[in-house]
N, C-alpha and C positions, 0 to 999 in steps of 0.2 A: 456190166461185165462180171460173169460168176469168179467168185476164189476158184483158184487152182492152184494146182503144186508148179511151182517152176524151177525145173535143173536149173545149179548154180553154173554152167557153163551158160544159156541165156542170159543170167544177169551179170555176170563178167563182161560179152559179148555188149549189148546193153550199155553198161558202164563205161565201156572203154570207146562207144561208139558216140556216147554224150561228151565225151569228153574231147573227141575228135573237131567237135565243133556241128556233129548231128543234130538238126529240130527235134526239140522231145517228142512233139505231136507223131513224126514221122515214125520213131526206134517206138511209140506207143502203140502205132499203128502195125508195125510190122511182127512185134512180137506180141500184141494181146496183153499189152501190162497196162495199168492204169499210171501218170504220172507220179501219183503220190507213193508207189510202188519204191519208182527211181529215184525221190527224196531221200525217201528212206537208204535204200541200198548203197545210195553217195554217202551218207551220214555215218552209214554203220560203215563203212569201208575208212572213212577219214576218221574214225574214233577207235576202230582194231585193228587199220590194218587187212580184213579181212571180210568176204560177204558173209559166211557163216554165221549163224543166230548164237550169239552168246546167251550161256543159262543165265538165267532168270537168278538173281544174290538173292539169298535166304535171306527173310528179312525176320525176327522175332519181337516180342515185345520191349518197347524203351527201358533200358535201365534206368530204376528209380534212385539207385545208389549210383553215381559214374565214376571214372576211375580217379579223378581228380579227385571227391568227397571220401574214396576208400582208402586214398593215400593220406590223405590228415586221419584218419580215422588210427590209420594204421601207428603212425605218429604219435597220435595222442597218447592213445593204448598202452603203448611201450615206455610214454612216461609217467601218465597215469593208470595203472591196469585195472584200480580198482571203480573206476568211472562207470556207474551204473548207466541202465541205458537209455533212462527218463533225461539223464545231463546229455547224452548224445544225441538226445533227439533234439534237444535244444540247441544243441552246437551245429547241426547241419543247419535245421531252420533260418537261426542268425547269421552264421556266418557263408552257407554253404546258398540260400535261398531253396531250402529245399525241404516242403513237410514230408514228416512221413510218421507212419503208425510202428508203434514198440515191435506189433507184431511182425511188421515188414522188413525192421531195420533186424531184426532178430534173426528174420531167415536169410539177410544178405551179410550179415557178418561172418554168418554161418558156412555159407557156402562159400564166401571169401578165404575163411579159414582164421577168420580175425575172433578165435576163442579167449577167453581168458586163459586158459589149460594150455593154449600153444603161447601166449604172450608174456607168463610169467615163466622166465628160463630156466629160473631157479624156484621151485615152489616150499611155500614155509614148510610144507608138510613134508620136506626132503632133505631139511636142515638135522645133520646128521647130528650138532650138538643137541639141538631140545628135540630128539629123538630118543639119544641117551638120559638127558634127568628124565622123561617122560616114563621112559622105562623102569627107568631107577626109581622112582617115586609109586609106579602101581603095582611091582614087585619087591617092593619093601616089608616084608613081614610086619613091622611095627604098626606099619598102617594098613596095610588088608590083609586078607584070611591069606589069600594065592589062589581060592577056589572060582573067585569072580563073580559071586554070589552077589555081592555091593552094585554089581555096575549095573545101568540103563545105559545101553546102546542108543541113541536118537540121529537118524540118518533121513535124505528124503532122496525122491528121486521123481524126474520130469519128463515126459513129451507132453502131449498134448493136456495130460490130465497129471498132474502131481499126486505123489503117494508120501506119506509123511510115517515114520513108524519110530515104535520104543517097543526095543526089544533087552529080557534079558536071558541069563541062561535058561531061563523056565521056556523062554521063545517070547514069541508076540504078548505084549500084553498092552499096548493101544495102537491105532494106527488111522486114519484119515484120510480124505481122496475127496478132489477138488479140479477142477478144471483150473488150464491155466499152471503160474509157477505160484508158489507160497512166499511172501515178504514177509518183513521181522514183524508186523502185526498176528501173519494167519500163524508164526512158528510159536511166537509167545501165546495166543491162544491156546493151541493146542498143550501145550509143556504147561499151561497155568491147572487149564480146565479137564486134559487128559490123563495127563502123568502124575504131576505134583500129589494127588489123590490117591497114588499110590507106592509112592514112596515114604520110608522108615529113617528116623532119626539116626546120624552117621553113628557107630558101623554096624547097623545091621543090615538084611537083606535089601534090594534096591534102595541103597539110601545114595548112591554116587551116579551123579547124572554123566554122563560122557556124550562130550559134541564133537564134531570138529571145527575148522579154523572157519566158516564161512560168515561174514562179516551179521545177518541177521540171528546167527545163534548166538551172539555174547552183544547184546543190548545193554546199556547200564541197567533198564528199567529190569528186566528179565534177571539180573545177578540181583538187583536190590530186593526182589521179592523170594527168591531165589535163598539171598542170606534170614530176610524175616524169619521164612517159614522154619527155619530151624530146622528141617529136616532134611536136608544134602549139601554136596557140595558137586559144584560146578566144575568140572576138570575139562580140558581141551588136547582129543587125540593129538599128537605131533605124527 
């Protein structure tokens, strides 16, 4: 027996005719349907309700994060926000049964919305007191010209590929690019092997390095060499 289309008034008719207590053989014979037709039609009728074909549920790929794993995450985060994400990877593994790679957990935090930038409510860099001495201390005449001459700017920035730069009023004068993000190994490199070499014993021109608060720019090992060299000082924007 070929497919064919068949009006849902036949397989209502049909249905309500097997149900009368009709031989399938017979309502098979009389309308051209195959039996396994009418299985069908009874099944879907006792699961909607109705003969019409429901669509087809979108199905996509398995979440590797589930919502159970993004809720401790979320958790965590908010108590410890500075938990890098080498320790998270290890916290789902252990506790969650679930591996998964930096790079994947990265892009589901992400689209979670589970940033650092949204977890911290209050960020150091908002703290209105050491905003104030910050200020007071690099517009202090005793200590610098006011021209800004002294400072290295050292800022990075991320997607796919990290750019790393030291700038001062003169503009760029080192900078770096690397695949991936930078840790406190590739920062201290670069500030050992790029900048330090050009910087001038405090106060003259770039003798003042300026970072901000992110935990790989203030290493002990990076200030102790930092203090050796004798040639700057280490200051952190607020």
């Amino acid at each position: 027996m070929e497919n064919h289309h068949i009006p849902m008034q036949i397989k209502d008719i049909a249905l309500e005719l097997w149900t009368l207590g009709w031989e399938l053989s017979d309502i098979c014979h009389i309308f051209h349907i195959l039996p396994s037709s009418l299985y069908c039609w009874c099944n879907l009728f006792e699961t909607f309700g109705t003969l019409a074909n429901q669509p087809a549920p979108f199905y996509g790929c398995p979440r590797i994060v589930n919502l159970a794993a993004l809720d401790a995450i979320n958790v965590l985060l908010k108590s410890h926000p500075d938990t890098y994400l080498d320790k998270l990877q290890w916290y789902l593994a252990i506790h969650h049964d679930l591996p998964i790679s930096i790079a994947a957990l990265q892009r589901n935090l992400v689209r979670a919305g589970l940033t650092h930038k949204v977890l911290h409510t209050i960020a150091l860099e908002q703290d209105e007191q050491h905003q104030a001495v910050y200020l007071a201390g690099v517009t202090n005449p005793v200590n610098f010209s006011g021209t800004g001459f002294e400072f290295i700017m050292v800022d990075e920035s991320s997607e796919q590929y990290s750019l790393i730069a030291a700038m001062s009023i003169d503009g760029y004068i080192a900078m770096r690019v690397q695949p991936g993000s930078f840790d406190s190994f590739g920062f201290f490199d670069f500030i050992i092997e790029d900048v330090l070499l050009l910087m001038n014993p405090y106060p003259e021109k770039q003798s003042v390095l300026v970072m901000d608060n992110c935990r790989i720019h203030h290493t002990n090992t990076l200030i102790d060499v930092l203090n050796v060299s004798c040639k700057s000082i280490a200051t952190c924007s607020i």
